[in-house]
Structures are given as structure tokens and as C-alpha cells.
C-alpha positions in Angstrom: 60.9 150.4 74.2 58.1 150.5 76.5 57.5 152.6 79.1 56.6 150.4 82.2 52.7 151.9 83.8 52.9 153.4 87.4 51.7 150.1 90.0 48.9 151.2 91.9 48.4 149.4 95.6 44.7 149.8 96.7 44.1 149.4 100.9 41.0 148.9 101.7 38.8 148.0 104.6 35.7 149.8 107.0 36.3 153.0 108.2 38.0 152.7 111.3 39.9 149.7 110.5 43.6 151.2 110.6 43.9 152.0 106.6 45.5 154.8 107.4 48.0 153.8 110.2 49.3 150.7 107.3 50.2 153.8 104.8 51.8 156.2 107.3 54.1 153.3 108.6 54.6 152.9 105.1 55.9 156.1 104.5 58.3 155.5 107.1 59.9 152.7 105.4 59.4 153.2 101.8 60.3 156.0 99.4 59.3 157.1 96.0 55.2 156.5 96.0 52.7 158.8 96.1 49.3 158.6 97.8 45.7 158.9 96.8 42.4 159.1 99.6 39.1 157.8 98.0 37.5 160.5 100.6 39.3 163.4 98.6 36.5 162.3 96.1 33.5 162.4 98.0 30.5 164.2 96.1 29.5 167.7 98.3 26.6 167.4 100.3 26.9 171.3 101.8 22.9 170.8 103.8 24.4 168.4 106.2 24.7 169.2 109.5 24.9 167.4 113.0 21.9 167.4 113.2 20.6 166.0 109.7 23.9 163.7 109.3 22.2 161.0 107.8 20.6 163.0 104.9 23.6 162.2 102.4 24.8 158.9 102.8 28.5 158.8 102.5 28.7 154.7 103.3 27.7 154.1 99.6 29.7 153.3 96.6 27.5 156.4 94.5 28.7 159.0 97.6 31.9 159.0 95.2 32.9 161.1 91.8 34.3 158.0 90.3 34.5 159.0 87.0 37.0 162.3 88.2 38.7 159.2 90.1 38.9 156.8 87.6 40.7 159.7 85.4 43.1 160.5 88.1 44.2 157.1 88.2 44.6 156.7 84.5 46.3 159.9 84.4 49.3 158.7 87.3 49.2 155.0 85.8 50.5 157.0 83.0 53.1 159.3 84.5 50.7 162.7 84.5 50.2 164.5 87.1 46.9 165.3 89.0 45.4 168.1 90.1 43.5 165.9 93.6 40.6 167.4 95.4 40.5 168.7 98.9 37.5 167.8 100.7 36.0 169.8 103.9 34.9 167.5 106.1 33.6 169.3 108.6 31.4 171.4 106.4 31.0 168.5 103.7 32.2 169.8 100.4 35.1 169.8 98.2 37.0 172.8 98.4 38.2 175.8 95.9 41.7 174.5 95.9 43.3 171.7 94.3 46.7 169.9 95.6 49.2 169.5 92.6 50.7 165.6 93.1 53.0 164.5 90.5 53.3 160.6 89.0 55.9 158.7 91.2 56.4 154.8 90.4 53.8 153.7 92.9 50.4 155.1 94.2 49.4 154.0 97.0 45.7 154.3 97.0 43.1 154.0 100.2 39.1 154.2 100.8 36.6 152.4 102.1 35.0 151.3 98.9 37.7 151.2 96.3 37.2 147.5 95.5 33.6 148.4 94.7 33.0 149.8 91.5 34.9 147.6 88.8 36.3 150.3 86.8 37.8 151.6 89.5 39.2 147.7 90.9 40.6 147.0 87.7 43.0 149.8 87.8 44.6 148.4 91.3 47.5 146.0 90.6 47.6 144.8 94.6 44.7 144.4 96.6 45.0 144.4 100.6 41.9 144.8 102.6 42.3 145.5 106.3 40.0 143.2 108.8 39.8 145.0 111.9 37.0 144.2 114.7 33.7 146.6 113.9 34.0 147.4 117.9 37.6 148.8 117.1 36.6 151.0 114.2 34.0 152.5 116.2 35.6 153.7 118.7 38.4 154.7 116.3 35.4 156.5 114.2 33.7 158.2 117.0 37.3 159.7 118.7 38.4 160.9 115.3 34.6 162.5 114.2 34.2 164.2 117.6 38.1 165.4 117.6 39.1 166.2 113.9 35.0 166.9 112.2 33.5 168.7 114.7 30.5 166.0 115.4 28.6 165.2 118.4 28.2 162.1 120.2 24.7 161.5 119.5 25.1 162.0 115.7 28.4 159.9 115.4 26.3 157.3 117.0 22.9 158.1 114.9 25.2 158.0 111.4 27.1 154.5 112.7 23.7 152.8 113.6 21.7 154.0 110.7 23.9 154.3 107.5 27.9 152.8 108.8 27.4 149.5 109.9 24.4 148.6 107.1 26.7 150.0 104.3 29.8 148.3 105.8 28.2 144.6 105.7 26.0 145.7 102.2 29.4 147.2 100.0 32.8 146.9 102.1 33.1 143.6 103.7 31.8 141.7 100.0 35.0 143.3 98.7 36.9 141.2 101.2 36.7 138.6 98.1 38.7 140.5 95.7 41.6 141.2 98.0 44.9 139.6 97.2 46.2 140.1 100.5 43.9 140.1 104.4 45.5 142.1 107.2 44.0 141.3 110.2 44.2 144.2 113.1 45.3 146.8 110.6 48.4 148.9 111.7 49.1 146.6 114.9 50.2 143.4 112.5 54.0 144.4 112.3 54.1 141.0 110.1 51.8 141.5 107.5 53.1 145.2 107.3 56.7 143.5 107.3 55.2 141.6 104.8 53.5 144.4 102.0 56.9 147.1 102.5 59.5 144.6 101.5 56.7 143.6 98.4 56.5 147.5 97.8 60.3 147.9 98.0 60.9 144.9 95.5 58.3 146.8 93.0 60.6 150.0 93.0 63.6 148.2 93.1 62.7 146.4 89.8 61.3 149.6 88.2 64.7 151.6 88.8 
């Protein structure tokens, strides 16, 4: 007999948009998944600094070790574990030590650009992209760089102008295309979040 593959559940959407608020509120009303951040696979870029911020460009689909990725995912799709990056995001580079996360019957997996790369698409059985206003993200971008990342104003503001917004409308919002489900407003659409939990909690209920 066999054994059933792990579902994987990909949330995508800009930065900003509220990815992150869906999968906590998530956790609070599902069980049994574990979760995957396309930023714990960002490439290190250690010479950025506030005040060169632009030099690496993280809002592109190459700012990514997809092929590590793409073998993570294969490895929980088939029940093995994973030995997940930690990235430093204040000093821009992955760190020494790994974070063990074990195969559960669901991943739920989030980035930016994780509908991009088609190797990387064709390993997500759900698709839901978050539509959230670009003035929202913004702001949502420039409280949690200045609070969490240690970044200025100016080069939150130089980074959005210069690299953000042009890679959002050039490799995120295309993506919208391949989504099988649109949340509009992100976390704040207790519907559609209604919605996905009771389709995630019929997927482990079937795979018990």
C-alpha cells in the first residue's frame, strides 16, 4: 500500500500583505502541520548595510537558494525531516545553526516569491495568494524593518522605492495567476480564513 505524500499549502503575496498574520491564526485553529518561511532561504549578502541597502536585491526570485529549498520540500513531501536555515536579518546572512523540523502531514509554506520559480510551484498542492493594498504593506514593512531589523527610515524608504515596489509589480503580483485561492486584506478577512482552516482541517482529517 501506498504511503500518501505530505500536502504542502503555499501563501503567498507582497511583503507586507498579512502572510504571516493568515498562518499564525492558523495555528490557532489547526493542528498537526508544520511551517516553512521562503526568507529562511535567502542567499547571504554580509556587505549590506543601511546605508548600501540596495546593493543585494532581495525582491528577486535569484535572492533565493532554491535548489536547498526545492530539496527541503522533497525531503518533508516525503516524510524526512529537515535541517531549515536560520537567517540574520539584521546583519543579512544565514546563520551557523540549523532548526531540526520534522515531517508532519501538512507544511504550510510562505514567501513572497514562492509561486515564481516552477520547480518550486509545482511542489505546492494549494495555492493562496494574499491581495493586500501596497499602501498597507508599507507601512506594515517600514514598522516591522525599523522595529525588528534595525533599519532607518530613509533606507526602508530608499529599498521600497528603488528595489520593493519594481520587484513586487515585475515577479509577485504576475503570480497572482497561479493562485487557486485570492484573499483579499490578508489576516483581516475572517471569511476567507474561515474558509482555508476548515479546507486544512478536512486534509488532516482525511489523512488520519
Amino acid at each position: 500500500m501506498s504511503v500518501e505524500k505530505t500536502k504542502v499549502i503555499g501563501i503567498c503575496g507582497g511583503s507586507g500583505s498579512g502572510k504571516t498574520t493568515i498562518v499564525r491564526k492558523i495555528s490557532e485553529l489547526a493542528s498537526d502541520f508544520v511551517f516553512l518561511a521562503q526568507d529562511s532561504y535567502y542567499k547571504s549578502a554580509e556587505f549590506i548595510s543601511n546605508s548600501n541597502i540596495t546593493a543585494f536585491n532581495f525582491d528577486r526570485p535569484d535572492a533565493f537558494d532554491n535548489a536547498l529549498l526545492i530539496e527541503h520540500l522533497d525531503a518533508l513531501r516525503d516524510d524526512r525531516p529537515i535541517d531549515m536555515p536560520v537567517y540574520d536579518f539584521v546583519h543579512h546572512r544565514r546563520k551557523e545553526e540549523r532548526l531540526r523540523v520534522e515531517p508532519r502531514k501538512l507544511v504550510i509554506f510562505e514567501g513572497i516569491m514562492i509561486f515564481s520559480d516552477r520547480e518550486v510551484r509545482d511542489r505546492i498542492d494549494l495555492k493562496v495568494f494574499v491581495d493586500t493594498p501596497d499602501d498597507i504593506r508599507f507601512i506594515r514593512r517600514l514598522n516591522r524593518d525599523i522595529k525588528e531589523r534595525g533599519r532607518t527610515i530613509d533606507s526602508v524608504i530608499e529599498q521600497y522605492l528603488t528595489v520593493v515596489r519594481p520587484g513586487h509589480y515585475e515577479f509577485i503580483e504576475p503570480t497572482k495567476q497561479f493562485a487557486d485561492i485570492i484573499i483579499p486584506e490578508g489576516g483581516q478577512n475572517e471569511n476567507a480564513l474561515n474558509v482555508l482552516v476548515t479546507f486544512i482541517n478536512s486534509i488532516l482529517a482525511a489523512r488520519q
